[in-house]
LUMZALO-823804 format. One line per 5 residues: number of its first residue (from 1); for each residue x, y, z of N, C-alpha, C, O. Coordinates in Angstrom, 2 decimals, always signed. Layout:
! residues N
NUM = X:Y:Z:X:Y:Z:X:Y:Z:X:Y:Z; ... $
***
This chain:
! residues 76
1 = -13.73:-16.72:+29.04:-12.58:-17.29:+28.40:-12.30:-16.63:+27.05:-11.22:-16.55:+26.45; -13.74:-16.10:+26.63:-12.99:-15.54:+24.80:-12.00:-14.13:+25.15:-11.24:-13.69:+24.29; -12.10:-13.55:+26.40:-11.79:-11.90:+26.48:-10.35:-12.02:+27.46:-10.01:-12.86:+28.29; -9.75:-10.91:+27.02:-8.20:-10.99:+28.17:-8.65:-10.20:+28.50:-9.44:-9.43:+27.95; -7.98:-10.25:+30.01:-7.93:-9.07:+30.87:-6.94:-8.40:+30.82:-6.24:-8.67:+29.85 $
6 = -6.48:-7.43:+31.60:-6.07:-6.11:+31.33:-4.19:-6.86:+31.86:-3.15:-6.33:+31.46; -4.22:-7.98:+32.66:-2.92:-8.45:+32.79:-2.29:-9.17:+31.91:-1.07:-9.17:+31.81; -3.28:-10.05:+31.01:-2.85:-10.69:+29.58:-2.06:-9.34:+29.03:-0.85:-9.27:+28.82; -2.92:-8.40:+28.87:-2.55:-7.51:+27.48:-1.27:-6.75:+28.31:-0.47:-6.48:+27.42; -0.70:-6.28:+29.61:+0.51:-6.48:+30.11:+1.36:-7.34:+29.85:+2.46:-6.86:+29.57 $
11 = +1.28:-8.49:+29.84:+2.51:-9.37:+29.92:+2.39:-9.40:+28.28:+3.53:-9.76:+27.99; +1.86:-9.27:+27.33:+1.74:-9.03:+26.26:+2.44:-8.05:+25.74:+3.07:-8.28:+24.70; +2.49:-6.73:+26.37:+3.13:-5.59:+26.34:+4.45:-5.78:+26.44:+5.23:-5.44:+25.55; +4.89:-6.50:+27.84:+6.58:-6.16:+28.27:+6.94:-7.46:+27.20:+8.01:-7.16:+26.66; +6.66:-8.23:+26.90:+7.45:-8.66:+26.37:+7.41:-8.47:+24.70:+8.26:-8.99:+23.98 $
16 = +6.67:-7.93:+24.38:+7.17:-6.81:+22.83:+8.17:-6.41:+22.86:+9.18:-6.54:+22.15; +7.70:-5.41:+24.53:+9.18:-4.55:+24.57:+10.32:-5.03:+24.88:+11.31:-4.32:+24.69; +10.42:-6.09:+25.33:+11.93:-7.14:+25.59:+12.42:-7.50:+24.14:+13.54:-7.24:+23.72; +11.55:-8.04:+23.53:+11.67:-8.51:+22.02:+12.46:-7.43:+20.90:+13.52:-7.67:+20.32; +11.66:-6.24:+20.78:+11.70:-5.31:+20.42:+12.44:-3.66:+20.79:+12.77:-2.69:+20.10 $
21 = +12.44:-3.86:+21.65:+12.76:-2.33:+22.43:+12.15:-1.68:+21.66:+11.75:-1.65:+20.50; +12.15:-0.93:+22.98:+11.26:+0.84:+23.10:+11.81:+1.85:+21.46:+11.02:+2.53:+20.80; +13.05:+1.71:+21.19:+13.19:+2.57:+20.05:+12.81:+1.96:+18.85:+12.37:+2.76:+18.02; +12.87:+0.54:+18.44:+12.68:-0.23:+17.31:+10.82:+0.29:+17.18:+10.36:+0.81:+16.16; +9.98:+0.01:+18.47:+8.55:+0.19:+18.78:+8.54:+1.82:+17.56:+7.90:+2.11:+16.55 $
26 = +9.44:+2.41:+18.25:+8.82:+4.11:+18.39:+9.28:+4.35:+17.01:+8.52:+5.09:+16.39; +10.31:+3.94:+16.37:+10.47:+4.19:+14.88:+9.46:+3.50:+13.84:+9.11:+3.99:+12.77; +9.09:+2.30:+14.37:+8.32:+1.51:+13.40:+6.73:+2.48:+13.70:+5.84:+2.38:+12.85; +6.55:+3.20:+14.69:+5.12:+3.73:+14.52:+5.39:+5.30:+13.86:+4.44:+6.02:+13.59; +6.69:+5.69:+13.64:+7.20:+6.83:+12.94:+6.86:+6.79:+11.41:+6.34:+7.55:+10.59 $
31 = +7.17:+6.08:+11.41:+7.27:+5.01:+9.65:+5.91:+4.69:+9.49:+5.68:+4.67:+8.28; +5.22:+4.51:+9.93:+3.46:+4.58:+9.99:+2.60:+5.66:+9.64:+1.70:+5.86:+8.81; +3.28:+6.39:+10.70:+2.74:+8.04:+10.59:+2.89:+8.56:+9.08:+2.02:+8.88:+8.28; +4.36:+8.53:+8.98:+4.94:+9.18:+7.64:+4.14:+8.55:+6.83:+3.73:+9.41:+6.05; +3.58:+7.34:+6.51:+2.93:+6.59:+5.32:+1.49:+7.25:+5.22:+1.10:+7.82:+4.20 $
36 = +0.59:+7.11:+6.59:-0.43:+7.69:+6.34:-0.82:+9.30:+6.01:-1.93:+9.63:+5.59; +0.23:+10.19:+6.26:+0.41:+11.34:+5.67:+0.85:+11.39:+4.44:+0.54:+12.41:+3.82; +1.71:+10.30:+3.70:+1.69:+10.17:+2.35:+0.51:+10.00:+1.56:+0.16:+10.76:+0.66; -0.03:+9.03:+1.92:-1.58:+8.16:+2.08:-2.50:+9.69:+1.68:-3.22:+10.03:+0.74; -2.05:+10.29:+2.87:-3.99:+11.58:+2.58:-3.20:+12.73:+2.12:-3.82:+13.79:+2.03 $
41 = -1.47:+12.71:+1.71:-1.88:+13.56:+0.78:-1.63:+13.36:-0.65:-1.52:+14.36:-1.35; -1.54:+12.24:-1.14:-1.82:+11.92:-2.26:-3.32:+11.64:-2.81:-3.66:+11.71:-3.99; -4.49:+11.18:-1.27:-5.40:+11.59:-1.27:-5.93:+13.25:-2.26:-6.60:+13.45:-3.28; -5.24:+14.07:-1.37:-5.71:+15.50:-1.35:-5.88:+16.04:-2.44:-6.87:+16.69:-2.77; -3.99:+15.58:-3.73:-3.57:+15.97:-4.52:-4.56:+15.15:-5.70:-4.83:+15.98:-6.57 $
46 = -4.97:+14.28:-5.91:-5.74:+13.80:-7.31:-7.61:+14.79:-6.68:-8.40:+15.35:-7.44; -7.70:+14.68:-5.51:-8.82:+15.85:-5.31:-8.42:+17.11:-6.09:-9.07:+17.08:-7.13; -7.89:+17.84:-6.06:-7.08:+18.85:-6.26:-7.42:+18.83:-8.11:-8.31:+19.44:-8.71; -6.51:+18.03:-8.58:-7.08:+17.52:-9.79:-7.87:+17.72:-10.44:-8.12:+18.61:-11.25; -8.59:+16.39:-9.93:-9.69:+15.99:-10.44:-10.82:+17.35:-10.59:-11.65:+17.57:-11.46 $
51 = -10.45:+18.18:-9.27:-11.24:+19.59:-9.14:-11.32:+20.98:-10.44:-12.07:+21.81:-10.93; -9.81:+20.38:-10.49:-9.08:+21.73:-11.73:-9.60:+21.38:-12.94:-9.65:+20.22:-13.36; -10.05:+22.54:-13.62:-10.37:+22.27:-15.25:-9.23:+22.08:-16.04:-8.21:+22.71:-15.74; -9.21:+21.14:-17.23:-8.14:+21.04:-17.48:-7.55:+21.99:-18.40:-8.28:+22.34:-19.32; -6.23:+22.54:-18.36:-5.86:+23.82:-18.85:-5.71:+23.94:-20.35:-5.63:+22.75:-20.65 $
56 = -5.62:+24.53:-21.34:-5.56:+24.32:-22.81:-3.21:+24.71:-22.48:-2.56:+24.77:-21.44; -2.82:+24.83:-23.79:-1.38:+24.24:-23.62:-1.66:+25.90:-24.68:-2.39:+25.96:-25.66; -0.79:+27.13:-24.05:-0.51:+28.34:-24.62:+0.29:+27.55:-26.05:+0.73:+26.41:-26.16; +0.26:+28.42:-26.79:+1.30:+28.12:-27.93:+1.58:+29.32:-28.21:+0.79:+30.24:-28.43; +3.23:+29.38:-28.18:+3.90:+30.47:-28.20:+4.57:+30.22:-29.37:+4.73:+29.06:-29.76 $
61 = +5.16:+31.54:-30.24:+5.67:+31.64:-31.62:+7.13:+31.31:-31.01:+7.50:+31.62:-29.88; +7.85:+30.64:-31.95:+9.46:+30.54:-31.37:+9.82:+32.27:-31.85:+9.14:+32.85:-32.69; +10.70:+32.75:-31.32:+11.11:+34.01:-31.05:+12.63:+33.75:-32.72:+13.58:+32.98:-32.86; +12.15:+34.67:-33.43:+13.46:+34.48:-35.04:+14.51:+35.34:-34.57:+14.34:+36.48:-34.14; +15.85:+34.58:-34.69:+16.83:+35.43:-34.41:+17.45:+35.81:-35.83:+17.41:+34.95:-36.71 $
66 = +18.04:+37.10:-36.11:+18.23:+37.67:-37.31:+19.95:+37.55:-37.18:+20.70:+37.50:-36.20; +20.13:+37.54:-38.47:+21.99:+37.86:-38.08:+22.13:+39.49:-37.98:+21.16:+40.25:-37.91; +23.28:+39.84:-37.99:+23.53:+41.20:-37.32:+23.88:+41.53:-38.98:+23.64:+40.67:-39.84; +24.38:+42.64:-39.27:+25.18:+43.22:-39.90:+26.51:+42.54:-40.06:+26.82:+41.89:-41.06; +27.36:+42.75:-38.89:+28.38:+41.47:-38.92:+28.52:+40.53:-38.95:+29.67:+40.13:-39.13 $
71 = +27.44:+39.59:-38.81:+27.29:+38.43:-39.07:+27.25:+38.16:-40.72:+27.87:+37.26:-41.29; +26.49:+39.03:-41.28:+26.34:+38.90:-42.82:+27.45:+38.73:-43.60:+27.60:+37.94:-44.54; +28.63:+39.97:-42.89:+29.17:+40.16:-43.63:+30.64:+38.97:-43.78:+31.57:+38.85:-44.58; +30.19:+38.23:-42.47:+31.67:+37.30:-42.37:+31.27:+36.03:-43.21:+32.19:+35.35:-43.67; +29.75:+35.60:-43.49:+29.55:+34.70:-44.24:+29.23:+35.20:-45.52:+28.33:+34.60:-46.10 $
76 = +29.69:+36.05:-46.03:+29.30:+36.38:-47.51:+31.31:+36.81:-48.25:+31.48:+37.13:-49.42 $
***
């Protein structure tokens, strides 16, 4: 009595699929998929991380722009 048999879990079945249909079924396990591939690779990416040393931040000189000749001469 605790275990179904294999005709429980049939009539169990068709009527999901009456409830539900076959495409509502097949998108909602689409939408599953997509999550657990989100899931391991956001996994992957803090591995990734956590792996990398962390980088020092270059410091670059700002680049001086000069006036021209003509420039001088229109503000003077």
């Amino acid at each position: 009595m605790g275990s179904f048999s294999i005709w429980h879990w049939l009539i169990v079945l068709v009527i999901v699929l009456l409830l539900f249909g076959k495409g509502k079924i097949s998108d909602v396990m689409g939408d599953v998929a997509k999550g657990v591939k989100s899931f391991k690779k956001g996994l992957s990416d803090e591995d990734e991380t956590a792996s990398r040393p962390a980088s020092s931040i270059d410091h670059k000189s700002a680049d001086v722009v000069t006036p021209t000749t003509d420039e001088k001469t229109r503000t003077s």
